[in-house]
KEMIKOL-624533 format. One line per field, with one value per residue: chain; x, y, z of N, C-alpha, C, CB in turn. Coordinates in steps of 0.2 Angstrom, whole numbers, always signed. Last residue first. Glycine has a CB too. Example, Ala and Ser with C-alpha at 12.3 -4.5 7.8 and 13.67 -1.06 7.14 Angstrom:
REM KEMIKOL-624533
ch (A,A)
nxx (+64,+66)
nyy (-11,-28)
nzz (+35,+39)
caxx (+68,+62)
cayy (-5,-22)
cazz (+36,+39)
cxx (+64,+66)
cyy (+0,-16)
czz (+39,+39)
cbxx (+70,+57)
cbyy (-3,-22)
cbzz (+29,+45)
***
This chain:
REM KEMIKOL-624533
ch (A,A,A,A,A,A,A,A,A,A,A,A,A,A,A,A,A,A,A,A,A,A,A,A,A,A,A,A,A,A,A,A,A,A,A,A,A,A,A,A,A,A,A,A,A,A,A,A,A,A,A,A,A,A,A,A,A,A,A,A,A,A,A,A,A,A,A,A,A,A,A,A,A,A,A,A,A,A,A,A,A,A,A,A,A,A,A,A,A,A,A,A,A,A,A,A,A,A,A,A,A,A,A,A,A,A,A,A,A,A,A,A,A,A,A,A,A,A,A,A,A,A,A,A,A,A,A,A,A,A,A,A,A,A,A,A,A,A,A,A,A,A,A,A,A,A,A,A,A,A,A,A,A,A,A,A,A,A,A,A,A,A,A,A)
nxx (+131,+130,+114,+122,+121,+112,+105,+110,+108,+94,+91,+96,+87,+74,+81,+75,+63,+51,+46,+50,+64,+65,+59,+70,+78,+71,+72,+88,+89,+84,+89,+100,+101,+97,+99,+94,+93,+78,+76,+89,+79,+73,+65,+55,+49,+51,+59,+51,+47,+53,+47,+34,+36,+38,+34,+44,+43,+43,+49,+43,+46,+39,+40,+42,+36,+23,+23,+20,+12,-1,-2,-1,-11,-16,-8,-7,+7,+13,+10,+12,+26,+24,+17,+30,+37,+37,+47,+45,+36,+23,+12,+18,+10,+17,+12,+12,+12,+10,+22,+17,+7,-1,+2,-1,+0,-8,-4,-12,-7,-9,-3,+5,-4,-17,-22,-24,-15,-12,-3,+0,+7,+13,-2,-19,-29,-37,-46,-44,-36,-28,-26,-18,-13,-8,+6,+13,+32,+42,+42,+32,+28,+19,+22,+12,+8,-3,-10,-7,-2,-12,-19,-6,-4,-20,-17,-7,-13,-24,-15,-10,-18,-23,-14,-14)
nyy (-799,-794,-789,-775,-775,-777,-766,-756,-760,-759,-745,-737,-744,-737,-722,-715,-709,-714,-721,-734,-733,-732,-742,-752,-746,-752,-765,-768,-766,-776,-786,-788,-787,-801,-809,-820,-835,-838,-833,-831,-820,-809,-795,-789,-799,-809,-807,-806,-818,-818,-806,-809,-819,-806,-790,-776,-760,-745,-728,-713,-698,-681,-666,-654,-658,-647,-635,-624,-613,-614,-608,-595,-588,-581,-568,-557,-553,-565,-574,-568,-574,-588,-591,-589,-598,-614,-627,-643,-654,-655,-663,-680,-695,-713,-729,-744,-752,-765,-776,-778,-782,-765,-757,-743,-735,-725,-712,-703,-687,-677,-660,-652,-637,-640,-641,-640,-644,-655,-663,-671,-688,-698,-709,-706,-703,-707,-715,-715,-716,-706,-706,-718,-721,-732,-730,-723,-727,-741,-726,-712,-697,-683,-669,-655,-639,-631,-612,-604,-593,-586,-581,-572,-564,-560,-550,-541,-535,-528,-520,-513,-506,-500,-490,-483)
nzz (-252,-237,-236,-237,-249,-257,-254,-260,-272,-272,-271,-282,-287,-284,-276,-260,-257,-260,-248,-251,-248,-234,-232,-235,-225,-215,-216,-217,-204,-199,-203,-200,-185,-185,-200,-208,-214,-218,-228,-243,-254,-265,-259,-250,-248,-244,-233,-220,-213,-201,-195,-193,-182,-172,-178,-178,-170,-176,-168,-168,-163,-161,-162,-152,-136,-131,-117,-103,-98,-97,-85,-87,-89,-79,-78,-90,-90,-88,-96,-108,-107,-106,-119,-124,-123,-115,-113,-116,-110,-106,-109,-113,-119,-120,-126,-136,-151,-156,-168,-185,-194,-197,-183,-172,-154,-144,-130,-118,-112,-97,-93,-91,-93,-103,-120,-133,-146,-163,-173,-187,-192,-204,-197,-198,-188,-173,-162,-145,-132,-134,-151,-160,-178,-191,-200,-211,-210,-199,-190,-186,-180,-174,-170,-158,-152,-140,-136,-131,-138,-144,-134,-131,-142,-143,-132,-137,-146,-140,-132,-144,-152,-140,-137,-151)
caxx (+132,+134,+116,+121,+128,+117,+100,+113,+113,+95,+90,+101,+92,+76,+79,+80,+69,+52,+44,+43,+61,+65,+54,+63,+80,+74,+66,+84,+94,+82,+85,+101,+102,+91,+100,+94,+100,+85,+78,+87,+87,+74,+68,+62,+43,+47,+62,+54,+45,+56,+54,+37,+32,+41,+32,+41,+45,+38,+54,+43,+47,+38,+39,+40,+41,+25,+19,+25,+19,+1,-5,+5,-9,-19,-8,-13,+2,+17,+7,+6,+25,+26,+13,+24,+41,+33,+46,+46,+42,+29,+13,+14,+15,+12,+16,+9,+18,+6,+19,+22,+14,-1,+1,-5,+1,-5,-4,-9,-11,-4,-10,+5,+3,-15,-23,-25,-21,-14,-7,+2,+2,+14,+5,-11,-27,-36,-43,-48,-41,-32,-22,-25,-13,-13,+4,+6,+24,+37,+46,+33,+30,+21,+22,+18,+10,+6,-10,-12,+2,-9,-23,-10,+1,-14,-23,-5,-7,-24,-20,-3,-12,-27,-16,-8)
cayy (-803,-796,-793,-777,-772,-784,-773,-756,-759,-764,-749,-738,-746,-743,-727,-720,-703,-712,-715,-736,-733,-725,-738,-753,-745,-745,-762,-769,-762,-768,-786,-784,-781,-795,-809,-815,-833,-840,-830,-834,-821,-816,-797,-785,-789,-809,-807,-799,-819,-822,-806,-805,-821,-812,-797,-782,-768,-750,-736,-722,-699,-689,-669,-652,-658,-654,-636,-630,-611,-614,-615,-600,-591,-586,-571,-560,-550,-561,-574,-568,-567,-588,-591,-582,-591,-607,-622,-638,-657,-654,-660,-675,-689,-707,-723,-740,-748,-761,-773,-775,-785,-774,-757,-749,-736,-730,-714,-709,-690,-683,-665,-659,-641,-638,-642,-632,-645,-650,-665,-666,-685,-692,-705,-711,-705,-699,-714,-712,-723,-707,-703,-717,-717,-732,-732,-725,-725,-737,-731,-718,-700,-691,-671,-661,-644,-633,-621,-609,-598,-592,-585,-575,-569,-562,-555,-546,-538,-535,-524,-515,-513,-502,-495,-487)
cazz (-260,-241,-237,-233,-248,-259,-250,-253,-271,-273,-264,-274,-290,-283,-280,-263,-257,-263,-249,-251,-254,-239,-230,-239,-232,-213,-214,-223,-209,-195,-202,-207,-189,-184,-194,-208,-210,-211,-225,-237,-252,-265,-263,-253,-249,-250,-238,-221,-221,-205,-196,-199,-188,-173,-174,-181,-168,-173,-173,-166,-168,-157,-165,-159,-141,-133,-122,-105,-100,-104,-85,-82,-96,-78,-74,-88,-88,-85,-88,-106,-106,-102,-112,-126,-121,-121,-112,-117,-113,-99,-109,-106,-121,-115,-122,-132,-147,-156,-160,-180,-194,-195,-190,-173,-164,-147,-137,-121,-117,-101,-95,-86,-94,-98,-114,-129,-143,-161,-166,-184,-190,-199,-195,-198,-193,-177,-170,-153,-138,-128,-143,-157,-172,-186,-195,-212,-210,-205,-194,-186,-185,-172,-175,-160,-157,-140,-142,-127,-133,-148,-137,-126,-140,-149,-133,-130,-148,-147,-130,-139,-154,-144,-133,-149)
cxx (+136,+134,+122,+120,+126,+121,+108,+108,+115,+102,+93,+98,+100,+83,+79,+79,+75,+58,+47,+42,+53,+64,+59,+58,+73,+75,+66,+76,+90,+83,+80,+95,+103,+94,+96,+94,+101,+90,+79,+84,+83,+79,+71,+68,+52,+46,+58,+56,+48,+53,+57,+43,+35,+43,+36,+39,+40,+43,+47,+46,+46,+40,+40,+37,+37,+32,+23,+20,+22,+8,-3,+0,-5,-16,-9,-15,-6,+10,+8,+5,+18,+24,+19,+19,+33,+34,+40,+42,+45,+37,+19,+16,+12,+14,+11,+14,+10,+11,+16,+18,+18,+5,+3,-2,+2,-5,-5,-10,-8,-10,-6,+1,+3,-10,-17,-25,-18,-19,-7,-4,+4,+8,+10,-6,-22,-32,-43,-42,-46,-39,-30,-23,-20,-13,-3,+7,+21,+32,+43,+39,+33,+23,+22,+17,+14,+4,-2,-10,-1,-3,-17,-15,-2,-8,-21,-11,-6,-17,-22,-8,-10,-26,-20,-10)
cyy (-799,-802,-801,-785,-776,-782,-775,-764,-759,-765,-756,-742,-746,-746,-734,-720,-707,-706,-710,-727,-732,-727,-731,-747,-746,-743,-755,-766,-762,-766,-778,-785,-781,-786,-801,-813,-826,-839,-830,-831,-826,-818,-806,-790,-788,-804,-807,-800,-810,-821,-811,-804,-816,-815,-800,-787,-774,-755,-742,-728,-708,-695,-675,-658,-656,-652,-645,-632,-618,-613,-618,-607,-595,-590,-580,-565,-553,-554,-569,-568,-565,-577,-588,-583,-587,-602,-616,-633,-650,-654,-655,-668,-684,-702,-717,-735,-743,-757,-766,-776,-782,-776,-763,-749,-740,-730,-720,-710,-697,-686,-672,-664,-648,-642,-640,-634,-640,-649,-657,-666,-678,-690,-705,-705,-708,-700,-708,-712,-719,-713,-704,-713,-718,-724,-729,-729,-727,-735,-737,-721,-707,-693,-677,-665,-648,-639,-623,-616,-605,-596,-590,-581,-573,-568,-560,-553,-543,-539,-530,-521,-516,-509,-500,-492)
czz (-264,-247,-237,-229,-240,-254,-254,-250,-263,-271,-265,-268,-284,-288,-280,-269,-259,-262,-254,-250,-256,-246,-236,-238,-235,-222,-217,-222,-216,-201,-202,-207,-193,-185,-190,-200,-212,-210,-216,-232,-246,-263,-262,-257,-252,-252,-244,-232,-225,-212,-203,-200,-194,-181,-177,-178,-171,-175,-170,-169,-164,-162,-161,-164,-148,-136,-125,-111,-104,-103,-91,-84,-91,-85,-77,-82,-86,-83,-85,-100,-105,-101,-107,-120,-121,-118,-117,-117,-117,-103,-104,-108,-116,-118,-122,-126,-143,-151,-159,-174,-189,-196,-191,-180,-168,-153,-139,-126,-121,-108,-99,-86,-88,-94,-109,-123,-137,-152,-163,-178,-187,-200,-200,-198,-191,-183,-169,-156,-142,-130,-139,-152,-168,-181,-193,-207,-209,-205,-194,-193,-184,-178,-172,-168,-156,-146,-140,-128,-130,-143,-142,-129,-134,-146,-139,-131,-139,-148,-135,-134,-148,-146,-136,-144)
cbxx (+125,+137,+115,+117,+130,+122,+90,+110,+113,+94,+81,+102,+93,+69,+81,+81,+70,+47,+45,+38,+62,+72,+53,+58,+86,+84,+64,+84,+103,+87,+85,+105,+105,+88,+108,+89,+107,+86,+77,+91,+92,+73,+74,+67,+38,+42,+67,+63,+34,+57,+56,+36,+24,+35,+24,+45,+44,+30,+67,+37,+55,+29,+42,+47,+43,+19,+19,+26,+24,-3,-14,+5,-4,-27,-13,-14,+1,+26,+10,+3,+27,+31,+10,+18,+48,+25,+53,+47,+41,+28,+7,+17,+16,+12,+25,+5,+26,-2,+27,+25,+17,-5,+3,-13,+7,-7,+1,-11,-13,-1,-15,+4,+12,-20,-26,-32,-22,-16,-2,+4,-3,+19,+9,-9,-27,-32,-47,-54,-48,-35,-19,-30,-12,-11,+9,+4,+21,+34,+52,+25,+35,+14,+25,+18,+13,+12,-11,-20,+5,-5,-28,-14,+8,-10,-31,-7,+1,-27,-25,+1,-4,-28,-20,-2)
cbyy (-805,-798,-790,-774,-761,-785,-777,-747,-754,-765,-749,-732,-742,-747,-726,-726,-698,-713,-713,-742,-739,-722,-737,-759,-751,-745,-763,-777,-765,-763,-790,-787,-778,-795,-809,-814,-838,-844,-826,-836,-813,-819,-791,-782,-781,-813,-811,-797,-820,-828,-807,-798,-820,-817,-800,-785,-769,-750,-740,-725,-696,-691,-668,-650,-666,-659,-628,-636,-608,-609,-615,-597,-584,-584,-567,-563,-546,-558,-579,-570,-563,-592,-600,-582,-587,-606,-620,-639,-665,-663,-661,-678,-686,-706,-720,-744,-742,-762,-772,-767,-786,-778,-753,-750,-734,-734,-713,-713,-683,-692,-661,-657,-634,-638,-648,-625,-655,-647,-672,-660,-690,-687,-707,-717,-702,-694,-716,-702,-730,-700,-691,-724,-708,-740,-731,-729,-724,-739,-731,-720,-695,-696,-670,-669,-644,-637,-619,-608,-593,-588,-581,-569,-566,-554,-550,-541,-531,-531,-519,-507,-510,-498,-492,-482)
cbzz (-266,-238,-239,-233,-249,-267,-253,-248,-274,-279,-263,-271,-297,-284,-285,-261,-247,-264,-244,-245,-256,-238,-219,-235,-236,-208,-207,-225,-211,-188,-199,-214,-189,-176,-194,-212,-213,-211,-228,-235,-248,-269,-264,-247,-236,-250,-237,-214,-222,-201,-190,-200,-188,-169,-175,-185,-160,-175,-167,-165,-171,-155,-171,-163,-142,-139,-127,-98,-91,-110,-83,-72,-103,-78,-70,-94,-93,-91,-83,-109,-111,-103,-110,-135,-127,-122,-112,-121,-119,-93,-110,-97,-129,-106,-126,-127,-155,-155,-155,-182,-201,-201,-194,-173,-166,-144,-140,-119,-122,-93,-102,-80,-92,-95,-114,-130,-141,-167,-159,-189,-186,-200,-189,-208,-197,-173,-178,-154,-132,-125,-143,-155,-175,-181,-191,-221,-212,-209,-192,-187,-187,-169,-178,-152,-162,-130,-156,-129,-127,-155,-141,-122,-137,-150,-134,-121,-149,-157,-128,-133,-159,-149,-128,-147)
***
């Protein structure tokens, strides 16, 4: 019984270490680099054992948009298990704080893409697209391009928006 009760603490002690995030991007398939290394595209799931208050700089790259730069610090939620392990082991306290679950980024169209946005969705002016049917139509294209719209409700909400 000491036996379980010792592998069981070493157990919650090794797995409290690790803290997860997800990064997810609007639109996908973005670029990811944490601390200037590639690591793929996003959604990306981010795994890592460092030490609460560790900052790790993100940036997010994809063509025709602003390369979005920020920080994520290790500091954005509690761990109940590092936290009991400190209780015995002392030295887990350094793991009490771990990442948001997930990091969600709206990336920002360059200039230039705003005004050709209309060849990728369909044939409308598009000089007189304003920047929230601008957003609204990015937003809609992406749920299409993931396949949770059809294209027949995408067409529907691009006239609705639109107004045709």
């Amino acid at each position: 019984m000491k036996f379980v009760a010792i592998n069981l603490a070493f157990l919650t002690l090794f797995a409290s270490c690790a803290s997860s995030t997800v990064f997810r991007t609007l639109p996908g398939e973005a670029k990811l680099y944490l601390n200037d290394e590639y690591v793929g595209e996003t959604p990306y799931n981010h795994e890592d054992t460092k030490i609460m208050g560790s900052r790790t700089s993100v940036r997010i790259e994809k063509e025709g948009y602003e390369t979005l730069y920020t920080n994520i610090t290790r500091n954005e939620e509690a761990d109940i298990g590092a936290i009991i392990g400190g209780i015995f082991f002392l030295f887990p306290f350094l793991w009490t704080m771990g990442y948001k679950s997930s990091h969600q980024y709206e990336l920002v169209p360059m200039e230039s893409e705003k005004n050709t946005v209309g060849n990728s969705m369909g044939a409308f002016e598009p000089n007189t697209l304003t920047d929230e049917q601008y957003d609204q139509l990015v937003k809609l294209k992406d749920l299409l391009d993931r396949e949770i719209i059809s294209q027949s409700e995408f067409e529907k909400r691009k006239a609705k928006i639109l107004n045709h």
